[in-house]
N, C-alpha and C positions, 0 to 999 in steps of 0.2 A: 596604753601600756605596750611595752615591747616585749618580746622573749628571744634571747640574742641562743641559739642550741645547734646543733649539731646538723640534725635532722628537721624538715616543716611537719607540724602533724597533718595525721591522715583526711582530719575535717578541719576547713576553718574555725577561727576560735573566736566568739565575739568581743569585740573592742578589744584586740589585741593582734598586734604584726608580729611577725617572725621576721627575723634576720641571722643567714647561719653566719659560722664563727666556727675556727680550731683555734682553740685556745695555747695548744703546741706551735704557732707560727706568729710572726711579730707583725708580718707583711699583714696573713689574713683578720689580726685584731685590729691592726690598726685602718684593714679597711671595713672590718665591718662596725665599728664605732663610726667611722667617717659618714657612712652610708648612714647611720640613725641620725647622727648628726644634721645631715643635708635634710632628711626625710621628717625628723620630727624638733630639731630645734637643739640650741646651743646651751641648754640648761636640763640637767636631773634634780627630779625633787628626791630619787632613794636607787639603787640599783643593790638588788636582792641576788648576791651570787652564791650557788646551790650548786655548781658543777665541782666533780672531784673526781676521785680513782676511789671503787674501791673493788675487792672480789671476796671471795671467804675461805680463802688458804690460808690467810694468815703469815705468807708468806713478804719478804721483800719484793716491790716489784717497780721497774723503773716507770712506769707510767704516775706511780703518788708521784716524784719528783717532778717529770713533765707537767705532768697535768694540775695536781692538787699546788704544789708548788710553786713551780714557774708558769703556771698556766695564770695564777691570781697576781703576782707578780707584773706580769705581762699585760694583763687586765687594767691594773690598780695604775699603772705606767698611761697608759693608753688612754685610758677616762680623763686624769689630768692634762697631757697635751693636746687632749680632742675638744673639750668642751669648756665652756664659761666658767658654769659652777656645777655640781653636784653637791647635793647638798646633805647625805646619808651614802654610808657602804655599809653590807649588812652582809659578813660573812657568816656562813653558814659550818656551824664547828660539830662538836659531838662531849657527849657528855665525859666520854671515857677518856679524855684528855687528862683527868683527875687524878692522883695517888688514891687508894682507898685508906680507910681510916679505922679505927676497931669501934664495935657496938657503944654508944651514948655518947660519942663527938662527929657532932655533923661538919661537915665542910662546907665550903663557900666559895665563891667563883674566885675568891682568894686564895683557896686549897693550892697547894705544890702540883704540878704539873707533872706525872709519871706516867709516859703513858705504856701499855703493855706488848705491844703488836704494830705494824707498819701504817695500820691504817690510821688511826689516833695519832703516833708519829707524825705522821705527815701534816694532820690538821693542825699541833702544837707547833711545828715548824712554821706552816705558815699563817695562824696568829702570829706568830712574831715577825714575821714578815709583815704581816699586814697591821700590827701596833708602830714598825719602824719606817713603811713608805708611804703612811695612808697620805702626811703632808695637812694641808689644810680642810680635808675633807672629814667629815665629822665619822666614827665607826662603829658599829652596833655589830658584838660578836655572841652569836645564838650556838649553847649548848644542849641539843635537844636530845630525852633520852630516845628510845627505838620506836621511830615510827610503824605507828599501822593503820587501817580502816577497815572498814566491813568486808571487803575481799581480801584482807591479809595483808599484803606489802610488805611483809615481815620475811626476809627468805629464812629464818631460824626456824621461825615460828612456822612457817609454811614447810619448813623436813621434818619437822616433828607431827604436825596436824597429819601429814602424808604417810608418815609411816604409824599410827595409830590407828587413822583408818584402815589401812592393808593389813592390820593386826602384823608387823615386824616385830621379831624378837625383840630389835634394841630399842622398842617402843615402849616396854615395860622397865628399864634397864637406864640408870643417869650415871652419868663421871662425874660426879663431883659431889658437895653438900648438897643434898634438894632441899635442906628450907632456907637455903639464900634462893635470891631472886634478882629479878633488873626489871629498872622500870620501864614505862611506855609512855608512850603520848599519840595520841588521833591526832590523824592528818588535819582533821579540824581544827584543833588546839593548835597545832603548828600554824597552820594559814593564818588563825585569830591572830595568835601574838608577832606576827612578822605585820599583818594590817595595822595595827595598833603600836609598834616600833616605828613603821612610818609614818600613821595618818600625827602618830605628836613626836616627832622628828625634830619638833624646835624647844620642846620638854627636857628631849632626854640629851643623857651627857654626852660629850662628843668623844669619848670615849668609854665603853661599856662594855661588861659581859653580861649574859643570863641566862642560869640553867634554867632548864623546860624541862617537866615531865608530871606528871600524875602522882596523886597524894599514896593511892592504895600500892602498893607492889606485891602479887599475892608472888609466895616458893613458887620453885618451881617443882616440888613435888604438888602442892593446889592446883597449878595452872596445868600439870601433864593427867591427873587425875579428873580432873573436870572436863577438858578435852573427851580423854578417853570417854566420860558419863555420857556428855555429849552428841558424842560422835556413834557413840552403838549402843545408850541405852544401859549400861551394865557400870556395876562399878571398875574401876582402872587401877591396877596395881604400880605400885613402883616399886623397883628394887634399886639399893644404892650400891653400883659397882666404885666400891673404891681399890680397883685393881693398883700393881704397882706400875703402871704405864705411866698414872699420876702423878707420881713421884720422879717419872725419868728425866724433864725437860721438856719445852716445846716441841721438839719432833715426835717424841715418842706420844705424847699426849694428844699430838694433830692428827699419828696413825690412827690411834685408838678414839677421836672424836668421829671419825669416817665410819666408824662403826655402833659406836652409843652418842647418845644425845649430850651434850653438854653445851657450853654455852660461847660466845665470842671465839675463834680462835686465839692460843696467845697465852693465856690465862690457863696456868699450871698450880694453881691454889685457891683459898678460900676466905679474900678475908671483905667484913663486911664494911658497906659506908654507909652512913646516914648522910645525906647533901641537905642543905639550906640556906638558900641564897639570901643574899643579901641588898644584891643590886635591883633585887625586885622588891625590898620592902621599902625604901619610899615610894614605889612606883606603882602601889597596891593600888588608885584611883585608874590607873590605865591596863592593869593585870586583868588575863582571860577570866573567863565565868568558867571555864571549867580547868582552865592551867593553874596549877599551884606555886607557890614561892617553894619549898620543900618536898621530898618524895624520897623513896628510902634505894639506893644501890647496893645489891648485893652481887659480885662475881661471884661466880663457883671456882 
């Protein structure tokens, strides 16, 4: 296994090389492909690419372009004139690429593509990008909802766990509906279904989507309440501030997120999705043990 990043980790990693790469430059992709190349052979059985741009402004920022953009572009170019064959590309997308839809019609990785904010943007951008240069190479495009693990990884989740423990005002306090919710998925469940994308690589379609995420989605009035139990012992109040910041627009809605909880930047309403994939249900023989085909999205 190779891991082509930025930066080598701090410990080696067993059965696995590093090779850096800026994905912003054509010279250094094309020489760090070259380099894997010479180093481990002129054929790929899968190449799982997970790099992107993102931050949590919510704001436009030239780097999705660079980077999430023309960085996989640039990528998708480079594996083709570098190597034999590759036999899987496996972009790594996001669930919120999706239109949301109203309570008792689920969507499907067929659902209309709306997405709300720069970050999602850029990933639907470059699906399409990567639906129109993949060429001969086979494509497996993963919509995964919000990862986390036992130490969080979640930065939402981790400003909200932080400011309940400090007891912060706006810790009792949401912008938006608290009994919609979003869902998750463990790092786990991610690793599983990307193992299982490849190890039956000659199963799956050669072109494909698949939402990822967990069956349960509790509110987010459960999940801030339970936290709070949690975290000190005591019950946890919520209160729903639905100020008229909510109602102003994205800017005014991104002021007033810097100060109460709410959720994604972007998203200045409330409406819910049920999702239910479809591209996983003949593929329920190779589907995680703990990933589900469906799971419910709810923005605030």
């Amino acid at each position: 296994m190779v891991g082509l990043d930025t930066i080598k980790p701090k410990k080696p990693l067993d059965d696995i090389e590093t090779v850096l790469v800026d994905l912003t430059s054509d010279d250094n992709v094309r020489n760090a492909l070259s380099e894997t190349r010479h180093r481990f052979g002129a054929q790929l059985a899968s190449v799982i690419h997970l790099a992107a741009y993102y931050d949590l402004s919510g704001e436009p920022n030239p780097k999705y372009q660079s980077v999430t953009v023309e960085g996989t572009r640039r990528l998708l170019r480079a594996l083709q004139r570098t190597f034999d064959k590759v036999e899987q590309f496996v972009f790594a997308s996001t669930m919120l690429v999706h239109a949301p839809t109203q309570p008792g019609r689920p969507i499907t990785e067929d659902w209309p593509l709306e997405p709300k904010w720069a970050y999602p943007q850029s990933k639907v951008e470059t699906e399409q990008l990567v639906r129109a240069e993949h060429g001969s190479i086979p494509i497996v495009i993963l919509r995964p909802a919000g990862v986390y693990d036992e130490r969080c990884r979640s930065a939402f989740l981790a400003q909200q766990i932080g400011r309940i423990y400090e007891r912060q005002p706006t810790s009792y306090l949401f912008a938006g509906d608290p009994s919609h919710g979003q869902p998750s998925l463990h790092l786990d469940d991610l690793i599983d279904a990307v193992e299982r994308v490849v190890n039956r690589r000659q199963d799956v379609p050669a072109e494909v989507a698949f939402l990822l995420g967990e069956i349960e989605t509790p509110s987010y009035e459960t999940l801030q309440r339970r936290i709070g139990e949690l975290v000190h012992g005591e019950p946890w109040p919520v209160v729903h501030c639905r100020s008229p910041w909510s109602r102003q627009g994205p800017g005014s809605r991104r002021r007033c997120s810097r100060m109460i909880p709410s959720s994604s930047p972007g998203w200045s309403r409330s409406p819910t999705t049920t999702m239910s994939s479809t591209s996983a249900a003949p593929a329920r023989s190779w589907a995680g043990r703990r990933i589900t085909p469906c799971w419910r999205r709810c923005p605030p």
